[in-house]
N, C-alpha and C positions, 0 to 999 in steps of 0.2 A: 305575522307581518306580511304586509302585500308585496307582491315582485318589486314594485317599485320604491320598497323600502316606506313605508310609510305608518310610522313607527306613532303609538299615542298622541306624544308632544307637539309631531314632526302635521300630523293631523289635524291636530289643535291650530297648530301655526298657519296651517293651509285656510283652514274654517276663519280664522279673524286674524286675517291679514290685511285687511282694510282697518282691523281695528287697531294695528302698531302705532300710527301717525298721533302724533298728539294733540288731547284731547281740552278743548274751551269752551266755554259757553258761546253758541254763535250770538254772533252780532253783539258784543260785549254783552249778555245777557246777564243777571245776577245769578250767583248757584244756589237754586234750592234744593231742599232734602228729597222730595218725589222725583225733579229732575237729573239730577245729577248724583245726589250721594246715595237714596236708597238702591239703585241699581248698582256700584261698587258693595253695601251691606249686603246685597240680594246673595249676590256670586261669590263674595269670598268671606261672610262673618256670617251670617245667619243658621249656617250649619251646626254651629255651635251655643249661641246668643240669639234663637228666635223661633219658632214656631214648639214641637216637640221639646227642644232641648233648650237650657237657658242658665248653662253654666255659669256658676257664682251668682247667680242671679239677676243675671242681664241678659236684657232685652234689646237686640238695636231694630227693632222692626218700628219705632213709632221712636216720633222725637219726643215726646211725652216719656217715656218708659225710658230712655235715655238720658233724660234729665234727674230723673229719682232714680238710676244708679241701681248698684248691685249690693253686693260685699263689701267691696272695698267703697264706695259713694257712688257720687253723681258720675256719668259719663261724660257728659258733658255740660260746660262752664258754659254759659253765651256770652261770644265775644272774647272767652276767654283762654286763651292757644296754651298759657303753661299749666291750667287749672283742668283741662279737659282729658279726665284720664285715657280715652278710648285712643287721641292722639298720643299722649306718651307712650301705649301700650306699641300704638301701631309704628311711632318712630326709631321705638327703643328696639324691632324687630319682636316683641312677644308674639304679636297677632301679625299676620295668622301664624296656626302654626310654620314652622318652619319648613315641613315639606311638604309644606301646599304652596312656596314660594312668599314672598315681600309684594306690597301691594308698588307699584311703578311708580314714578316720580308721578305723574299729569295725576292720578288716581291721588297720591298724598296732597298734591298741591290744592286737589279739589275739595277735599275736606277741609285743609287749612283755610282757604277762602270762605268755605261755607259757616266756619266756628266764627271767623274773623266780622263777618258779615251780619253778627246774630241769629246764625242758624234758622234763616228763612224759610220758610214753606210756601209754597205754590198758590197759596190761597189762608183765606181766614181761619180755617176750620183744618182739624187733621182728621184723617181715616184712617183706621185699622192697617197695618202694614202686616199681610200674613205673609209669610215663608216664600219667595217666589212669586209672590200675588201683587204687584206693586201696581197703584192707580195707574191707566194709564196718562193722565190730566194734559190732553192734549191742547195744547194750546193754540188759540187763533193762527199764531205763524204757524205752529204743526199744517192744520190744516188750508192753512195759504198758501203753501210750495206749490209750485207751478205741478207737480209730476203726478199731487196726490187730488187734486182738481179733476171733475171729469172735465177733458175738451171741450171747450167750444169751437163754434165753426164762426172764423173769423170773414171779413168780407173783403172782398179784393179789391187789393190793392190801387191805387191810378198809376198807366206809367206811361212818358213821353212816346216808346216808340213801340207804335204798337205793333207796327208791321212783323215786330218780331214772336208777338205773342199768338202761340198757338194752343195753349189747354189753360186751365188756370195755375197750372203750375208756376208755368213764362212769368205771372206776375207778380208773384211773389219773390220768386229769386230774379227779376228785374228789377222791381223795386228798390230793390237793396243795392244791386249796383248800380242803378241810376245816381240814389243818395253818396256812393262814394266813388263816384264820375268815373264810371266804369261801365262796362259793356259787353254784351254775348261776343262769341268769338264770331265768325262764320261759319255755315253749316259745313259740316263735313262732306266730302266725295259722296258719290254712290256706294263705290266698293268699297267704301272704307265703314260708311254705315253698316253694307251688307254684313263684310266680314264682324264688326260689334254685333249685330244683332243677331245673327250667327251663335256666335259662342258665349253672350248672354242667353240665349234661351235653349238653344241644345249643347253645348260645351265642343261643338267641331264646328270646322271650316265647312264653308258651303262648298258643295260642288262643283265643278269646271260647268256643268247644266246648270247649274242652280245660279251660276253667276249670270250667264247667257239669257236666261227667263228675265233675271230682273232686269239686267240692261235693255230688252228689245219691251218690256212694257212700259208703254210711253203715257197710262194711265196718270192722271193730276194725284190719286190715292196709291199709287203704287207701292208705298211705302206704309202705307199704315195697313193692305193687304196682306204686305208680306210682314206685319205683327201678328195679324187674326191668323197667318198660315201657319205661324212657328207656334205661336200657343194650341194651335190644334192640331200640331204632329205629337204623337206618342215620344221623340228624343226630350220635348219641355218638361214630362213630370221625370225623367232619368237626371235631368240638370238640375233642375231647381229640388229633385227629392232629395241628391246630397246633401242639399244648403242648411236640408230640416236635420237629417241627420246628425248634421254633427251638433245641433240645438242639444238633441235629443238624447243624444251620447251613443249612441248607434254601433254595438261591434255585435262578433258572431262566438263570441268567447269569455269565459266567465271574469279569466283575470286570475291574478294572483300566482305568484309563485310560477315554476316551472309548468304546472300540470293545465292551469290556462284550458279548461276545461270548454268542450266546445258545445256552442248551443244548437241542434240541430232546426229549430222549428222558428227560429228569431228571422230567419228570411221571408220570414211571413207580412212580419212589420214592414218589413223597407218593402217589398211589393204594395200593399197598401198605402202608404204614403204615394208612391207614384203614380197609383190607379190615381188616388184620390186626387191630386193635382189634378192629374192630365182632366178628371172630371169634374173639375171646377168645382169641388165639395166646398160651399160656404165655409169660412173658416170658421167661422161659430162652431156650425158642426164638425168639423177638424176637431178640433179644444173638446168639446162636448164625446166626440166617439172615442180620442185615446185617453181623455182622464175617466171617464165613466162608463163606456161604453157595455158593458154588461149590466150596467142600471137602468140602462134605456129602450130596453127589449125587452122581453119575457121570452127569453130565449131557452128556457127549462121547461115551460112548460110549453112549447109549442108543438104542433104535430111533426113537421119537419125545420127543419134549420136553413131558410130563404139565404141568398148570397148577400145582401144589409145586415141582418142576425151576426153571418161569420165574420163580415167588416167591422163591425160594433168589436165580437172580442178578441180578432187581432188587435184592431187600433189598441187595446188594454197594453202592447207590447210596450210602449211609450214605457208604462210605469216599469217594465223590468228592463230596462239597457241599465242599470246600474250594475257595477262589476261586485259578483256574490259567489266567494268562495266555501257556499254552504252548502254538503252535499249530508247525505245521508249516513251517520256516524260522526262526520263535524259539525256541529253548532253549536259556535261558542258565542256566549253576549256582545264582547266587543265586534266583532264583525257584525251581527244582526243589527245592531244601532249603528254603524257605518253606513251598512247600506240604506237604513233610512235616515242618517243624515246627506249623503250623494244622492237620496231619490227628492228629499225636500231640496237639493242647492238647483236638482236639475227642474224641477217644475218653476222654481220662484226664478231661474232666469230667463229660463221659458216662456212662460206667461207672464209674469210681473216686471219682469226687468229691473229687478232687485236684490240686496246682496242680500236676502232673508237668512241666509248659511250664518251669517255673523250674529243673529242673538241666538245660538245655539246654547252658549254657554254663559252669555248674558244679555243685560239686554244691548240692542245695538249700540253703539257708540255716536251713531251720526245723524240716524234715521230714527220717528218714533217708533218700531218697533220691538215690544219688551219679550222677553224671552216666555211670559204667559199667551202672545200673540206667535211665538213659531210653536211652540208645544200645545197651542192651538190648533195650530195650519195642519201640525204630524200627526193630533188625533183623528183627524179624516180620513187619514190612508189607515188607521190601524184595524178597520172592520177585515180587512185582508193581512196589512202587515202585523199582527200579531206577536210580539217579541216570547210570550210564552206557548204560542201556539207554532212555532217558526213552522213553516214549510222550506228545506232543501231548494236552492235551484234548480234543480232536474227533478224535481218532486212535483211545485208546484208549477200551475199551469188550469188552460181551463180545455175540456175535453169540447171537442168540434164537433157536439151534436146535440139534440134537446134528451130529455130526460126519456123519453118514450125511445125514441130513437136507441139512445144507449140500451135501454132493458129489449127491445126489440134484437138489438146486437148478442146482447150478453145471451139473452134466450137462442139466439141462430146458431151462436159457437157453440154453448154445451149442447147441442141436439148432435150437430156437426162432430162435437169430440167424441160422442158419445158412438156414433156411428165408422166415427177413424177407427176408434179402439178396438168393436166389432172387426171390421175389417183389418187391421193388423194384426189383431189375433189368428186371422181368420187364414193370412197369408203364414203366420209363423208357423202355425200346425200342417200346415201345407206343405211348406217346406222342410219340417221337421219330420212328415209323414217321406216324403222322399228319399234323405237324407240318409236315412233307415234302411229305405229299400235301396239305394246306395250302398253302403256301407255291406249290406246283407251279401251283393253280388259280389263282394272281394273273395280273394281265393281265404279259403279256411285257415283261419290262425293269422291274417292279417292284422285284422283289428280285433283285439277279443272281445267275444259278445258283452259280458261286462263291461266296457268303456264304451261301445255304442252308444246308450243314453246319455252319460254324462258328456261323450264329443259332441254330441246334436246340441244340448242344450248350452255349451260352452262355443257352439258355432251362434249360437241365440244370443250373445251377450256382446252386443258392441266393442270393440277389439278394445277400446283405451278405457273398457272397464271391468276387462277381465281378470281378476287374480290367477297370482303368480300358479298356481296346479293346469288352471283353464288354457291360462297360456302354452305350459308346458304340453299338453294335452294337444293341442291343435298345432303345434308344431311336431311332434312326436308320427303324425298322420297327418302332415301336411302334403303331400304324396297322390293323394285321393283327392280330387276333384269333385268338390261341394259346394263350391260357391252355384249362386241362383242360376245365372247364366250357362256354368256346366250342367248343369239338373235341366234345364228347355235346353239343351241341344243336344241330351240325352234321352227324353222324357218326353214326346209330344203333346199328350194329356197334360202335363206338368206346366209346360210354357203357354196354353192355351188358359189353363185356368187362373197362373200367376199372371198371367197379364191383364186378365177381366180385373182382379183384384187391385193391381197398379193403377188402371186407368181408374174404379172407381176411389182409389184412395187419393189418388191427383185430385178427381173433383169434388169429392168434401173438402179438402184442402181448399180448393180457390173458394169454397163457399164461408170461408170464415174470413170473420172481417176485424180492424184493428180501428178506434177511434182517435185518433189524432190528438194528442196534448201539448195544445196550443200554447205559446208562451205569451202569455197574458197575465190577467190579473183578477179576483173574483173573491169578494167577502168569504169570508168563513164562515161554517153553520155556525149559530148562535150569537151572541152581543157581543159589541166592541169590547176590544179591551179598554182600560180605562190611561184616558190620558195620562201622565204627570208632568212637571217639570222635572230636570234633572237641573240637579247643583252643578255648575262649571259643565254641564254636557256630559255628567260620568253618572252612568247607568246606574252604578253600587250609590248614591245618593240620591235618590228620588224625593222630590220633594211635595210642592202644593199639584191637588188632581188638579186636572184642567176640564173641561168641553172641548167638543167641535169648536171652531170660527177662524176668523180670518184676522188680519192686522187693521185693528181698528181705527187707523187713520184712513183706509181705505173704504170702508164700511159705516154711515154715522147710522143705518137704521139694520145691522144686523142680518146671519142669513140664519134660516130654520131649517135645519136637518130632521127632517122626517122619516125614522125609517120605511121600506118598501118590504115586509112579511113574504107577500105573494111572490116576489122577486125573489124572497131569501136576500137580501140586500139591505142594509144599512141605508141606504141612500144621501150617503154623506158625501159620495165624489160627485156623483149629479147635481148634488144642490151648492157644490164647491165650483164644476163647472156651467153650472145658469149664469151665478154667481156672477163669475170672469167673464161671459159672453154676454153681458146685461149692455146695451147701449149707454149707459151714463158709467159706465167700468174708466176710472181714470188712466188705466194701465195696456189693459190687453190691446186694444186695437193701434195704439201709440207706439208697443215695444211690437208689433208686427211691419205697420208700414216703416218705419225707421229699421227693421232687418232689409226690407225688400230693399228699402235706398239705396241702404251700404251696397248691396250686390250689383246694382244698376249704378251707382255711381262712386263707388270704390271708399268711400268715405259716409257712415250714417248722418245724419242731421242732426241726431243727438249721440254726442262722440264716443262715450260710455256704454256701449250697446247692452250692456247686462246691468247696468247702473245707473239707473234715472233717479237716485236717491240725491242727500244734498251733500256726499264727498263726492258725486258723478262730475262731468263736466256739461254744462249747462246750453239747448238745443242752440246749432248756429240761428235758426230758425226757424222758431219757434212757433211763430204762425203756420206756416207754412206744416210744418209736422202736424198742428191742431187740425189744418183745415183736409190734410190730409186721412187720418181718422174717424174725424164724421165722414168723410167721402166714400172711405170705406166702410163704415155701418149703414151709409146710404145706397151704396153700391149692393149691397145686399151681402155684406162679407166677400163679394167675389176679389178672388185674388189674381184673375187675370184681367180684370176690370182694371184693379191701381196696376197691373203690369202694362197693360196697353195706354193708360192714363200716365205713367213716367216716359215708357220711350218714345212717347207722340209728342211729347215736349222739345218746345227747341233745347230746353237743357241739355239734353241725351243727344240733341242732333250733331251742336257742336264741335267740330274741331279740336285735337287736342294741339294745336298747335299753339308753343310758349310767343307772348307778347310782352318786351322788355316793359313795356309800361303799364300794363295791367299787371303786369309782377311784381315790380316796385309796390303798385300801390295795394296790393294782395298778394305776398308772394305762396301764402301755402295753398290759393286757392281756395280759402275760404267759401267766397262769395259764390263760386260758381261762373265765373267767367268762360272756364273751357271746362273740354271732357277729359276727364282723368285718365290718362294710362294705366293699365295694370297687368303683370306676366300673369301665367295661367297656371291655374290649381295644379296641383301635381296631376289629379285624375284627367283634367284637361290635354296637358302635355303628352302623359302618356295613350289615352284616345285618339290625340289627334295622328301620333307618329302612325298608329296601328290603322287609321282610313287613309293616311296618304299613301301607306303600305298595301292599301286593301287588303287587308286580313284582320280588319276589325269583323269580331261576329257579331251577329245583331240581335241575338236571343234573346229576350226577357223573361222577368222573372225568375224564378224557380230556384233553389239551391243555389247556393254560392260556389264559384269555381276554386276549388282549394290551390293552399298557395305553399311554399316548403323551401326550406334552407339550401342553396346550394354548398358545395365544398368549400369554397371562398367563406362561407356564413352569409354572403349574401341572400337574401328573400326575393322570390320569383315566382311566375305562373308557369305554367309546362308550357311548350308550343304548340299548344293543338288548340283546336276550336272554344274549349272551353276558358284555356287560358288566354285567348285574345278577345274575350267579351268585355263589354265595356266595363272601367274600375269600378262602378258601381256594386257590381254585381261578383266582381271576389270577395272571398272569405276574410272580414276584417278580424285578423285572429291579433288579440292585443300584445299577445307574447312574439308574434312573427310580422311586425310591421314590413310591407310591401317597402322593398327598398328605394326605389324607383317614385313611388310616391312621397316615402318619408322625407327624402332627399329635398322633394319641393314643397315641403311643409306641409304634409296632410296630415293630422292631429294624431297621435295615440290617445284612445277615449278612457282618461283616468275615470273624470267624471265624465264631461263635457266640452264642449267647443263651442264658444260661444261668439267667437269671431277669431279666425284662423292670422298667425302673420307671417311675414313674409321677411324670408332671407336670402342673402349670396353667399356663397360659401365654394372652395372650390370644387368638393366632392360634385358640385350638381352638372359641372363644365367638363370634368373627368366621366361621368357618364354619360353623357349628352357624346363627347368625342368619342368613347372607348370603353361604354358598356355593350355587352353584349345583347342586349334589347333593342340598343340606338344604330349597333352595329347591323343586326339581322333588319333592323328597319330600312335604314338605308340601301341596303342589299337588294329588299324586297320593293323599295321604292324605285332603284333603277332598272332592276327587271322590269317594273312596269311602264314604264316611260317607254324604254326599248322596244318592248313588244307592241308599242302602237302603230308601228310604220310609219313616224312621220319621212317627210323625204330627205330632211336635212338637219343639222344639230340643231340650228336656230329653233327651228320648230319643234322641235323636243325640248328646249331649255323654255321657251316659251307655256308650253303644257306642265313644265318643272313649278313654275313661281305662279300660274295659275293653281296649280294644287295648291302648293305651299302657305302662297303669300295673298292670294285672291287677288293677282292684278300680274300686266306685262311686264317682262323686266324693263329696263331703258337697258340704249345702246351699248352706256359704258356695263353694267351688270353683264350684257351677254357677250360681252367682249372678253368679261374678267371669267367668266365659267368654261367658256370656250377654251382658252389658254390655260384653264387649269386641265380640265379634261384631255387638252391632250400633253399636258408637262407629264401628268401619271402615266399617259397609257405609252407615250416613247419612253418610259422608265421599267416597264411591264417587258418581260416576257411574251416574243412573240406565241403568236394562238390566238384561238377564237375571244378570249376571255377581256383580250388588252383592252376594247372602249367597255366594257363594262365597268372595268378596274378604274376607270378615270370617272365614267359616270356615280358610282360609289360613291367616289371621295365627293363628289360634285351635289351629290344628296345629303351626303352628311354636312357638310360645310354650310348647306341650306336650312337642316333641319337645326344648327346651331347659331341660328343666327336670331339676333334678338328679337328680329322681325317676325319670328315664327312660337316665339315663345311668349312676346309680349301682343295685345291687341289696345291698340289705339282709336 
């Protein structure tokens, strides 16, 4: 069972929990047996009554073979609800059996309609219904959902005032408030821009400099400068690489249970993600290097291993953030199909933006997806995921070199070991030749000549592997001074030649090298394993094999997976991701500008951000999201192209200021009339406190700064350089969630995160006043104000809300800080310490203020 308790059932319910709601034909459609009733046969009778097996002599895979009955008759009457045995069996509770559970009301009632109705089919003609294999017979509406359409690029709009439009965006979302007599708000302040744009693209507050820059540049483009500035500072791929993260399911620890095993080499991934931003890697290629990225190189057979090569099989880390408590001695089936049910739910919401998790065990319930379309999807990964071939989590991995490279290694170390061994023999006879002439000089009868040898060679045996005589033995003459050190300051000869021997045993030592086993992902030598269906998702029932492919409402002319020999590769995630990054893909480029939205304007366009299916909620904007996706396959996949193309929009420019009459007549904000408020990520908050502290480190990359339980149980980072780097770059250990983060809802990575929310709770206000992170913050935030030498309070509380809050206090604010700073400090204990003690509280009271926590 996993730490968080996630028990078969409990599993099962996670996996189709979209599918509880009950279930109709949409749009009053009629029930036919393809649509609706073979897929309730597929999952819960067929195991019994259909392909292999066909107990009593029934068949329900074909309405045919159901009508001419078993044993006991016909299964089913047409039209006939008491005549229909298969119904009586199922009402009566026969079938299924009993602890496979009773089929649900919506599941009964759908059969009952379908006998009631004459047991219709989908068409003239019926097909073979094998085990699992059910047509997919997608019908016109199937493929008429607006989600499974590839975009078109719609034309803009007309709208009265144009003065306000500034990209094409403006028109689109004016359009729409013009038709419901509504309107942009005003643009926003300078500093109020700044600070948004700010901590949209690095996650801190700009600088008391940085505000000063922008204010005295009186440029007409000033503003769209300072977007080209922030996507080309190295803080944009630390900000927006979270955002992918938590897509991705991003931790640095295996999961499971107490032992939460940690992954040493997985900080490899998340530096990559944020190279890659900051270097505007196409997203095509994004999609294309972490699903396949070792199919897309000949990275085995090259002569060296270029820095693109190593990019290619980190980016492979993608596929293993799923949590795998399979080490070497554990691996057991139900976990191994866990994680490849978690690695298929995290690609499909990924890239698809679809619940694909829900035909695991049958087919979807909402969407055409049939469970031969995801046991499709999971044969692509299985050239690597292997269920009989399992590789360990700390097993598997791909080694960070080419094949030459490696033998080139493996040949330097055995020369090298070979040459150790020479020389440490070389030093132990040496010492052993000493040791002797030692021993010799004691006075006679000390040590008797017979124990001589055996003491030398029980000095030869590293202490914690001595047996019990050896030990005795060197305690017995412990007395004598033998160690190396006593023998060179005994011995001249002796320290002149042990030490040639040390220095060259030191440099065969640095001459041996170790190759890096990258947490990636990499076929296995020889052929895939072969697909199947699983009955209900349970491994111990496999059912019809499958092929590679994909979900064939997304697909009307199929993809060919070709394997790659020369590669040693399968080539089935490559050609999974062309696939996905194909221009006319109804999916990918739709479920990316619709993340970027949500982040830039707190709300997606299409509401269901992991669910464009048709239980999703349907885009507010539908054009507008279309015309946005070809913009981005025209844009060339650049992702700071649609970044600089949303916040040049007057949308973004906005004001968040409430208007009683645009609220009335939009109160959730639908439309887009103003710019959304939203408080800041956990990782935001606690960044921000640590720069206004200065004692944010600015390190990239590398290792993650580990994090540890204090006494209280709370979770924390040490106070040293490490631990004040930015949240990015701690150790996301799933079993020791960062408190301080957790508090402001930064995800624990069961599976994934696929859009984080947001709560109040008092825990976050009790930290914020009277944690000790918030407290040493503030601490460290009044020390620094102090040490500026302004000449007067004013001008020190003034440099306070410039930090803070990116702007002057007014009168009354520095009135109210004044009067508190000194209520504390004539409460204080006279000494040096008294306006510090007032300045304290006067920093924390700042850093708890909504103003610092929220960005407007």
């Amino acid at each position: 069972m996993r730490r968080y308790q996630r028990s078969s059932a409990a599993m099962l319910a996670q996996i189709c929990l979209l599918c509880l709601t009950p279930t109709c034909p949409a749009g009053g459609q009629d029930v036919t047996f393809e649509r609706q009733i073979a897929p309730i046969f597929e999952t819960r009778c067929l195991r019994c009554h259909g392909g292999k097996t066909t107990e009593a002599g029934l068949d329900l895979r074909r309405r045919a073979t159901m009508l001419k009955g078993g044993d006991s008759g016909p299964a089913l009457v047409v039209g006939d609800l008491k005549k229909s045995l298969i119904l009586q069996r199922i009402e009566a509770g026969e079938m299924p059996p009993k602890d496979e559970g009773a089929l649900d009301n919506q599941e009964l009632e759908l059969i009952r309609q379908w006998i009631a109705a004459g047991a219709p089919l989908s068409g003239t003609t019926e097909a073979p219904l094998e085990a699992g294999d059910a047509p997919a017979n997608l019908s016109a509406e199937d493929r008429d959902f607006w989600a499974f359409k590839p975009p078109q690029r719609p034309s803009l709009p007309a709208v009265r005032d144009c003065d306000r439009v500034r990209t094409p965006i403006d028109h689109f979302v004016l359009a729409r408030l013009e038709a419901a007599g509504l309107s942009f708000n005003a643009d926003a302040p300078p500093l109020v821009l700044l600070r948004r744009l700010y901590f949209d693209l690095h996650g801190l507050a700009p600088t008391v400099e940085q505000m000063d820059a922008f204010l005295t540049d009186t440029r007409p483009d000033a503003y769209e400068r300072l977007v080209d500035q922030l996507l080309a500072e190295p803080e944009y791929g630390e900000r927006w690489g979270r955002h992918w993260l938590d897509v991705a399911g991003y931790a640095d620890s295996d999961g499971y249970l107490a032992a939460d095993r940690v992954r040493p080499e997985a900080w490899r991934y998340r530096d990559y993600v944020i190279r890659a931003l900051n270097n505007d890697l196409p997203y095509d290629k994004f999609v294309e290097q972490q699903l396949a990225g070792d199919e897309l190189v000949d990275w085995r057979r090259a002569d060296e291993l270029t820095p693109e090569m190593a990019d290619c099989l980190v980016a492979t880390g993608f596929l293993r953030t799923a949590s795998d408590p399979t080490y070497p001695g554990y691996i057991e089936p139900n976990e191994i199909h866990q994680v490849l049910s978690d690695t298929m739910q995290i690609v499909g919401s990924t890239f698809l933006g679809l619940t694909v998790q829900c035909a695991r065990c049958h087919s979807h319930k909402y969407d055409p997806i049939s469970q031969r379309d995801y046991y499709s999807l999971q044969a692509i990964f299985l050239g690597a995921f292997d269920p009989a071939r399992w590789q360990p989590s700390e097993v598997r991995g791909i080694p960070l070199a080419t094949e030459s490279q490696r033998a080139q290694i493996e040949d330097q170390n055995k020369k090298a070991a070979e040459r150790l061994a020479f020389l440490q023999t070389t030093l132990a006879e040496l010492t052993a030749r000493y040791r002797k002439k030692r021993l010799a000089e004691e006075p006679a009868g000390s040590v008797p000549e017979s124990a001589i040898a055996a003491l030398v060679a029980a000095l030869a045996v590293p202490e914690n592997a001595r047996y019990a005589e050896q030990k005795k033995l060197v305690a017995d003459h412990a007395k004598v001074p033998l160690a190396e050190s006593d023998l060179a300051s005994r011995y001249a000869d002796y320290q002149a030649e042990a030490a040639r021997l040390h220095a060259a045993i030191a440099a065969e030592t640095a001459l041996k090298k170790s190759v890096t086993l990258v947490r990636g992902l990499a076929d296995l030598e020889g052929d895939p394993a072969q697909g199947q269906i699983l009955y209900r998702g349970d491994h111990t029932r496999p059912g019809a094999p499958v092929e590679p492919g994909v979900p064939a409402v997304l697909c009307s002319a199929g993809v060919t997976f070709a394997p790659q020999p020369a590669y040693k590769t399968s080539g089935r995630r490559a050609a999974f991701a062309r696939w996905l990054t194909r221009p006319d893909h109804p999916l990918t480029a739709r479920t990316q500008v619709n993340r970027m939205w949500k982040h830039h304007f707190a709300r997606p366009l299409a509401p269901t951000i992991a669910n464009f299916g048709r239980s999703g909620a349907r885009p507010t904007h539908p054009e507008l999201l279309d015309w946005l996706a070809t913009e981005f396959i025209r844009q060339g996949w650049s992702m700071k192209a649609m970044h600089r193309l949303m916040l040049t929009s007057t949308v973004y420019r906005q004001s968040s200021e409430n208007d009683a009459a645009k609220s009335a007549g939009d109160p959730d904000n639908r439309l887009l009339w103003c710019w959304q408020p939203r408080r800041h990520e956990g990782e935001v908050v606690r960044d921000s406190m640590l720069q206004a502290a200065n004692k944010l480190h600015r390190q990239m990359f590398g290792p993650p700064a580990p994090v540890s339980a204090a006494a209280d149980g709370s979770i924390g980072a040490a106070n040293d350089e490490q631990g004040r780097r930015r949240s990015i770059y701690l150790m996301v250990r799933r079993s020791q969630h960062l408190t301080m983060l957790d508090l402001f809802d930064t995800p624990i990575m069961e599976v994934n995160c696929v859009e984080r929310s947001e709560s109040i709770v008092p825990m976050q206000a009790l930290a914020m006043l009277h944690g000790p992170f918030a407290e040493r913050a503030a601490a460290d935030l009044a020390d620094r104000v102090l040490a500026r030498g302004f000449p007067d309070e004013g001008a020190r509380i003034d440099y306070l809300y410039r930090l803070l809050l990116t702007r002057m206090p007014t009168t009354g604010e520095q009135q109210v800080l004044t009067d508190l700073i000194q209520a504390v400090s004539s409460q204080s204990p006279a000494g040096d310490s008294v306006r510090r003690a007032g300045w304290v509280q006067a920093t924390l009271v700042l850093l708890n203020s909504n103003e610092f926590l929220y960005v407007h």
